[in-house]
C-alpha positions in Angstrom: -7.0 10.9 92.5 -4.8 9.1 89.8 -7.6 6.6 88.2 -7.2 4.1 85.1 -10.8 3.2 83.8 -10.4 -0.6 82.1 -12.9 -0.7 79.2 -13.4 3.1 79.3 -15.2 3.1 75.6 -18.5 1.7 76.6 -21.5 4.2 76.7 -21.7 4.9 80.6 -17.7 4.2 81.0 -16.5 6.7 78.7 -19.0 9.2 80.6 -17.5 8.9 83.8 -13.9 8.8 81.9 -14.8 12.3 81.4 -16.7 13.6 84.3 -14.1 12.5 86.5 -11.5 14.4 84.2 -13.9 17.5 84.5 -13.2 17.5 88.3 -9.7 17.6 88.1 -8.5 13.7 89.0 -6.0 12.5 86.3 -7.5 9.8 84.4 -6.4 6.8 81.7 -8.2 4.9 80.1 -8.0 2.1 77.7 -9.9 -0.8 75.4 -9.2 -2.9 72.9 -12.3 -1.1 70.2 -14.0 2.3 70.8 -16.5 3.8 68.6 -18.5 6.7 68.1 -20.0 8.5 69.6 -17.5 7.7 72.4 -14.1 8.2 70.4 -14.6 11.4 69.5 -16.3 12.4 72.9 -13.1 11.0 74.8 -10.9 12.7 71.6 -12.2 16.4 72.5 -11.4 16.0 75.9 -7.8 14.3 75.6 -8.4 11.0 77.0 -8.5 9.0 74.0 -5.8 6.2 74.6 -2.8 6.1 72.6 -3.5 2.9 71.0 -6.1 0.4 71.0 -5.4 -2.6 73.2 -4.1 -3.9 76.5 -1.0 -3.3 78.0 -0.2 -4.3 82.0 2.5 -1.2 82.0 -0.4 1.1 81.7 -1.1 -0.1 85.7 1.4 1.3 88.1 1.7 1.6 91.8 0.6 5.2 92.1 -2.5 4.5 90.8 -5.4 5.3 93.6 -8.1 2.8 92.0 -9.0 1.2 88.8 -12.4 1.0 87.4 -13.4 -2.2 85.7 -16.2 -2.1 82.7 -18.1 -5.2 82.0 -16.3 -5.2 78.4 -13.6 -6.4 79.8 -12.6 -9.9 80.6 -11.5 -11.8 83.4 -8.0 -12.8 82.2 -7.9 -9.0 81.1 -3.6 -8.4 81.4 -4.6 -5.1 83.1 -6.6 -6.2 85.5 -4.5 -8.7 86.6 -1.8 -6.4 86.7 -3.9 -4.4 89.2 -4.7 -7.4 91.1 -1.1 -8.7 91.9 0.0 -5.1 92.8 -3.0 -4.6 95.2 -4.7 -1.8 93.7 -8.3 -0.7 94.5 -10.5 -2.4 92.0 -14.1 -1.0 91.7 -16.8 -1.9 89.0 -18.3 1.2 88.1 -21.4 1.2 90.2 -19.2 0.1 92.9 -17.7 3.5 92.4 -20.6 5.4 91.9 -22.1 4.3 95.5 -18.8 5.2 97.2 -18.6 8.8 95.6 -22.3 9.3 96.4 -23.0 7.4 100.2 -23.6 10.5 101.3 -26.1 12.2 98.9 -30.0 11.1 98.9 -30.3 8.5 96.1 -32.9 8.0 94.1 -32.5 5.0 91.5 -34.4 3.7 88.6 -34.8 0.3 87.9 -36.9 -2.4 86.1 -36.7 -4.3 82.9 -38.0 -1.5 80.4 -38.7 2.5 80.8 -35.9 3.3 82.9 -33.7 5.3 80.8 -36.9 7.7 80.2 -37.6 7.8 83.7 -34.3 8.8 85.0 -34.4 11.4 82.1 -38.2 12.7 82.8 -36.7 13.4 86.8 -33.0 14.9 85.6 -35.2 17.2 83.4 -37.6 18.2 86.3 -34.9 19.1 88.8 -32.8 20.7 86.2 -35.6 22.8 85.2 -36.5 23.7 89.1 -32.4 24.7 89.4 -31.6 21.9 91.7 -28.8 20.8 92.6 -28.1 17.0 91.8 -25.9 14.3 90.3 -26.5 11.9 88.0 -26.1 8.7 86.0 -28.4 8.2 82.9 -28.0 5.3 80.0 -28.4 7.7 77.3 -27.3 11.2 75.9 -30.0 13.7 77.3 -30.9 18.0 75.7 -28.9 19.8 78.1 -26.8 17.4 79.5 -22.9 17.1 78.9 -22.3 14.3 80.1 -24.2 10.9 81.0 -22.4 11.1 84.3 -21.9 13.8 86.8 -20.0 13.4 89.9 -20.1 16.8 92.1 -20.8 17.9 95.6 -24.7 17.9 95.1 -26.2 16.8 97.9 -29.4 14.4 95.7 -27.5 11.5 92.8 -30.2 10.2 90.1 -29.1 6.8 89.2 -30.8 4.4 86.2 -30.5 1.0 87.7 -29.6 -1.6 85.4 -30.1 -4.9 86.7 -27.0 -6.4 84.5 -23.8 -7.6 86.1 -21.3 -5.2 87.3 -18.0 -6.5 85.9 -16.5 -9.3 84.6 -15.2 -9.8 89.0 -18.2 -8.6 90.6 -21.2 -11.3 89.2 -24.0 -8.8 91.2 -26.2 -6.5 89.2 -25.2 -2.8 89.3 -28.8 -2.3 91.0 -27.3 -3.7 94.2 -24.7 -1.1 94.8 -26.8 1.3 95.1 -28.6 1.6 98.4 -31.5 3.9 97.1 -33.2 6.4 99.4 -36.1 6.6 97.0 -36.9 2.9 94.5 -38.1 3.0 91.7 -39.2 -0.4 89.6 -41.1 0.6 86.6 -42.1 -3.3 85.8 -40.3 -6.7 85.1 -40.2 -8.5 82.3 -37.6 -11.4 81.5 -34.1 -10.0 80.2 -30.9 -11.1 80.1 -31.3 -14.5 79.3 -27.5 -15.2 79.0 -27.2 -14.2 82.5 -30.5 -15.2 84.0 -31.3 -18.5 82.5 -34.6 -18.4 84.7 -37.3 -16.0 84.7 -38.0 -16.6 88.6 -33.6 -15.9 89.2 -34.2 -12.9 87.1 -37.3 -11.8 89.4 -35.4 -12.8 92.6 -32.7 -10.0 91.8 -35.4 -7.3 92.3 -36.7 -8.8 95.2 -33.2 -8.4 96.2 -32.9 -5.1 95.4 -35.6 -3.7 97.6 -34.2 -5.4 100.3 -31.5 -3.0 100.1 -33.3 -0.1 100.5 -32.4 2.1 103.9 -34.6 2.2 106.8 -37.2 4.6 106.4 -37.0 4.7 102.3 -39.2 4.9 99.8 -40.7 2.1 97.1 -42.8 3.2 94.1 -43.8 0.3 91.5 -45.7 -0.1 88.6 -49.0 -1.7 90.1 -50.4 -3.2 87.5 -47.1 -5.3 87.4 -47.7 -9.4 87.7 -44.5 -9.3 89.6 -44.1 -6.3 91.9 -47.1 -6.1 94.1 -45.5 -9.1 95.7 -42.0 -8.2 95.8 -43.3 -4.7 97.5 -45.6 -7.0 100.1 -42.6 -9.4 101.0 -39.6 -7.1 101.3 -37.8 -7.5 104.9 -36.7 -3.5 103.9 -38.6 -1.3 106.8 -39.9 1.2 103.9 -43.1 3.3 102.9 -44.3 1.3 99.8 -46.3 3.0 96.6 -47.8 1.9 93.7 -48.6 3.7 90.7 -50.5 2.9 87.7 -50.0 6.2 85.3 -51.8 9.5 84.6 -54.8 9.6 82.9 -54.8 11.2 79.4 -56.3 11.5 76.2 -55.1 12.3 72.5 -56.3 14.9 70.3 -55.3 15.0 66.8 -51.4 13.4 67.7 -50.8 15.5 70.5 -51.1 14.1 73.8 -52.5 15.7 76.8 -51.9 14.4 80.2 -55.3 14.9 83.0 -54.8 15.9 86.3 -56.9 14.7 88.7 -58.7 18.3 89.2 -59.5 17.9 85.5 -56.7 20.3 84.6 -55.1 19.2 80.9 -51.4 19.9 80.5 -50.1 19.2 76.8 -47.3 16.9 76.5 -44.6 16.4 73.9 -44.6 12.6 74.5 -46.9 10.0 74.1 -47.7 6.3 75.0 -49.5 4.8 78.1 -46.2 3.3 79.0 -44.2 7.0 79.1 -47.7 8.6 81.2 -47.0 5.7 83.6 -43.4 6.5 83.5 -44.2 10.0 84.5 -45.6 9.0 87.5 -43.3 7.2 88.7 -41.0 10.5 88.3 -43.7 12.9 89.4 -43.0 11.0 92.5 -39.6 10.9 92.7 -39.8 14.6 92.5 -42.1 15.4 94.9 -39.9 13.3 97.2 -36.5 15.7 96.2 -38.9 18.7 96.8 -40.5 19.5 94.0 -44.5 21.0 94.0 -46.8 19.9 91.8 -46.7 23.3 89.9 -43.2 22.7 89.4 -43.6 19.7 88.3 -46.1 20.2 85.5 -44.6 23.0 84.2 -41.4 21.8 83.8 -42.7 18.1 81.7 -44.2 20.6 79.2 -41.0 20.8 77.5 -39.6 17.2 78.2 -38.8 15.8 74.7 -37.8 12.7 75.6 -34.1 10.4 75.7 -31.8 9.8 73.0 -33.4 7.3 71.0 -36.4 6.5 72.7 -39.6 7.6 70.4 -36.7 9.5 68.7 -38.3 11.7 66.1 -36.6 11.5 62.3 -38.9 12.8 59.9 -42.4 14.0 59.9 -43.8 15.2 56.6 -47.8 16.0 55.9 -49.0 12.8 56.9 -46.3 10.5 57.4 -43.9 10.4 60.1 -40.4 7.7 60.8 -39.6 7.9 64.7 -36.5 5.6 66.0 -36.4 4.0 69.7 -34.4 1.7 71.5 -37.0 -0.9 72.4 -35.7 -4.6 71.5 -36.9 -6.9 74.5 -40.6 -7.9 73.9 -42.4 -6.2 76.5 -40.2 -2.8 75.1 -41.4 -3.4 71.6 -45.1 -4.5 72.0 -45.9 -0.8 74.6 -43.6 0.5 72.1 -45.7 -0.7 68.8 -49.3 0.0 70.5 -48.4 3.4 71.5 -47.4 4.8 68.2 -50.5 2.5 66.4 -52.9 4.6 69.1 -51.1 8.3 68.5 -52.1 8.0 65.0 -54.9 5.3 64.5 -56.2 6.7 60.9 -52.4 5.6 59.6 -51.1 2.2 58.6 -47.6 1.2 60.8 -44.8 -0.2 59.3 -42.5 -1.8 62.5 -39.0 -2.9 62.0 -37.4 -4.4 64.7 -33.6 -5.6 65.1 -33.0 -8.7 66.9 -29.5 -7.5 68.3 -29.2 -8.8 71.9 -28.1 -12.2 73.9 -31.5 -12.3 74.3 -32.9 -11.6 71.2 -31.1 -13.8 69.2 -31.1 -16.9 71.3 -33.9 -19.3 69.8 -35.3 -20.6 73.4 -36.2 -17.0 73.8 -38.0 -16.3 70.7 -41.6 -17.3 72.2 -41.4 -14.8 74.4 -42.2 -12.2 70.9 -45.5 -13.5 70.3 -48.2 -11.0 70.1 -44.9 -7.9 70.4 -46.2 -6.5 66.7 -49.5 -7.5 66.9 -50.2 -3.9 66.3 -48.8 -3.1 63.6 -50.0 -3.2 59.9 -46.3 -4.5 58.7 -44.1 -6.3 60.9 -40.2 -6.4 59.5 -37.6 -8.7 61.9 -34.1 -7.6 61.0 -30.8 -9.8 62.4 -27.2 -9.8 61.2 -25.8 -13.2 61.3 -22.4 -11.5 61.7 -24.1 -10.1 65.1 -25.1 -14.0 66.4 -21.1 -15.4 65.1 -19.8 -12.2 67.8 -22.0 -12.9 70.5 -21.0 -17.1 69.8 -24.7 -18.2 69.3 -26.0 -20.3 67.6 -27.6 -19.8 64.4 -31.2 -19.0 63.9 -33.7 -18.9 60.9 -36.3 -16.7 59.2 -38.6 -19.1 59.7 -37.8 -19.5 63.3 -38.2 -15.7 63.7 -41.4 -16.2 61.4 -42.8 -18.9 64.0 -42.4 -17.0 67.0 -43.7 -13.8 66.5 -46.7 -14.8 64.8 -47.6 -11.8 62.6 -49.6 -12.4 59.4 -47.8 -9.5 57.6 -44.0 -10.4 58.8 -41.3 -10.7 56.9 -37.6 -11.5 58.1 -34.5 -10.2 56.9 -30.7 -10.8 57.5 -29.2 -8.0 55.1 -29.6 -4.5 55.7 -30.1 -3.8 51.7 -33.2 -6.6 51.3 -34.6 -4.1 54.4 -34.3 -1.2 53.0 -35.0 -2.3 49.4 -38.7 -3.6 51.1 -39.3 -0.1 52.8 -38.4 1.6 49.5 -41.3 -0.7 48.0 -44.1 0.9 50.0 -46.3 4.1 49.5 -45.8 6.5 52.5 -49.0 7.9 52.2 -51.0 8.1 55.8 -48.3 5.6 56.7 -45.5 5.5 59.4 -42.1 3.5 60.0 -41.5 3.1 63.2 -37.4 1.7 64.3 -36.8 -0.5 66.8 -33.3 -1.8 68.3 -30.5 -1.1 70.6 -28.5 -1.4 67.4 -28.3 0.1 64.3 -29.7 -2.4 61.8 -26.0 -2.9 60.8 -25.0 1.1 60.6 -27.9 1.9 59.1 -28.1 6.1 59.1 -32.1 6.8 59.6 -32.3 9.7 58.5 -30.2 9.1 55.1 -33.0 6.3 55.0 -36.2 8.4 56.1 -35.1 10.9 53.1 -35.1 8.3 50.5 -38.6 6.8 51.3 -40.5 9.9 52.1 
């Protein structure tokens, strides 16, 4: 195929950019910003465009399709260059479903833990020397790519529940058709998008709905949401819940308990990741994996990109990065690194980086998230909330809502670090929240400074 990807810098975009290249189509690509890790990814394999921008002659009539990212807009000169010539126009989920409608798919959704639990089942089968796909929202041990497009007969897919593109208002978790659901919890996101929290739960109902005859449902139980979704769905499917493996924690190392009392040791922790491991212990089993395979192959499971991201340990004092940032993310997120080491004071920093985040009706909705911790630090760049058009907010409105009696706000990154610089590290941790960078801050430059 000849295919032009619109908006091909974006983190899944630029994956598929290059796993379609790796099969041999001839790609383009183009956007108006691209940055790293993406530029230099696209770089080393020659599809970095030419110049940064737009440009309609990049569209011509012997192009097969065009994918669309959501980067792009909807008066995007490209796109409608594509549009008046009658070219095939897919978002990229759209895509994915149509290279994959004939593999078993198994997709990943809900509002938090799905990125782990996508990369907890690509690690299992990978392991077991399986053959399957995939599509995963962050860089995995291993893996090339975050996209692989082959002739594997199984396609793991993390299902964001986000629009598809700036032309196709339905989340990407509707594309999908899964063989085996997945729907590790709900909790209110995307509040630019989903102005309700009941229109926000509707879209999962909707998505079960879509799963084939015969498929499979596995939910987080203990969800306020799910159990009724699962008992309403006009789907004709097998529906599970799950509510996580037992486990206990010696001495910072975490060990999972089978229910014939066996103990296998873990390199993870959290009650949040041992119920994300059953959710993929079942999404295994379903692909074909035993249960011996299956606990032998989690030993070594490290964990995603930037989630409980390790980046410095010293005697007694560890600094561990992760991409929570939406409140249900950050409060499992908090607790579970306050209970793997309870003899040590926390200090969690959070970045307020999102639609979400930074919108003040949504604030309320952080009470209690750092209730855990022994120091509570908000971060937010105002130069983030003048890109995203919002409108301002304050410390004290931060302050307010999140209701900590050891919080302080910041809105530069040097008053942060200056305040972490200020503390003993003794029996003490730093823990990182944010799908940011706390305005481009390097962490492990930082970690080396304090400790």
């Amino acid at each position: 195929m000849k295919v032009h990807l619109i908006a091909t810098g974006g983190a899944v975009m630029h994956n598929l950019t290059i796993a379609l290249h790796l099969l041999g189509h001839e790609v383009t690509g183009s956007d108006d910003e691209i940055y790293n890790p993406a530029r230099d990814r696209l770089a080393k394999h020659g599809l970095l465009p030419d110049k940064m921008g737009w440009d309609a002659d990049r569209i011509t009539p012997d192009l097969d399709c065009v994918i669309l990212g959501m980067h792009a807009r909807i008066n995007n000169p490209e796109l409608k260059k594509a549009q008046d010539l009658g070219i095939r126009i897919y978002s990229f989920p759209e895509f994915i479903y149509e290279q994959s409608k004939d593999k078993k798919r198994i997709v990943v959704a809900g509002s938090h833990g799905k990125t782990t639990t996508t990369s907890m089942i690509m690690h299992v089968l990978k392991v077991c020397e399986m053959q399957f796909d995939y599509l995963v929202g962050a860089q995995l041990e291993g893996f090339e790519t975050m996209v692989q497009i082959t002739d594997a007969p199984v396609i793991v897919l993390e299902g964001d529940e986000y629009l598809s593109s700036p032309i196709d208002r339905r989340p990407k978790i509707m594309h999908y058709r899964p063989h085996v659901a997945i729907i590790t919890g709900i909790a209110w996101d995307h509040i630019n998008v989903f102005p309700t929290f009941e229109g926000y739960v509707g879209e999962f109902q909707k998505f079960v709905d879509t799963i084939p005859e015969g498929g499979d449902l596995y939910y987080y139980g203990k969800d306020a949401e799910l159990p009724a979704i699962a008992e309403n769905t006009t789907a004709n499917i097998q529906t599970t819940a799950y509510h996580g493996f037992n486990f206990e924690i010696i001495e910072g190392q975490t060990i999972l308990i089978k229910a014939n009392g066996e103990k296998i040791r873990l390199q993870i922790f959290g009650q949040h990741n041992l119920e994300n491991l059953q959710a993929a212990y079942y999404a295994c089993k379903a692909s074909g994996v035993s249960d011996a395979q299956f606990f032998e192959a989690i030993q070594s499971f490290k964990g995603a990109a930037k989630r409980l991201q390790l980046i410095k340990k010293v005697d007694n004092t560890i600094a561990y990065r992760d991409f929570a940032h939406a409140p249900s993310k950050v409060k499992a997120t908090v607790e579970a690194f306050k209970k793997q080491y309870p003899t040590r004071k926390l200090v969690a920093c959070v970045e307020l980086h999102t639609f979400s985040s930074l919108n003040k009706a949504f604030l309320p909705q952080y009470k209690g998230a750092v209730e855990a911790a022994d120091f509570a630090y908000i971060f937010f760049s105002e130069h983030t909330l003048k890109m995203k058009k919002l409108p301002p907010i304050t410390k004290a409105d931060i302050q307010v809502n999140f209701g900590h009696k050891r919080l302080k706000v910041f809105n530069h990154r040097g008053e942060l670090h200056r305040a972490l610089k200020n503390h003993k590290w003794n029996n003490k941790n730093l823990l990182m929240m944010s799908s940011g960078t706390f305005s481009g801050t390097n962490f492990e430059e930082l970690a080396d400074l304090l400790f």
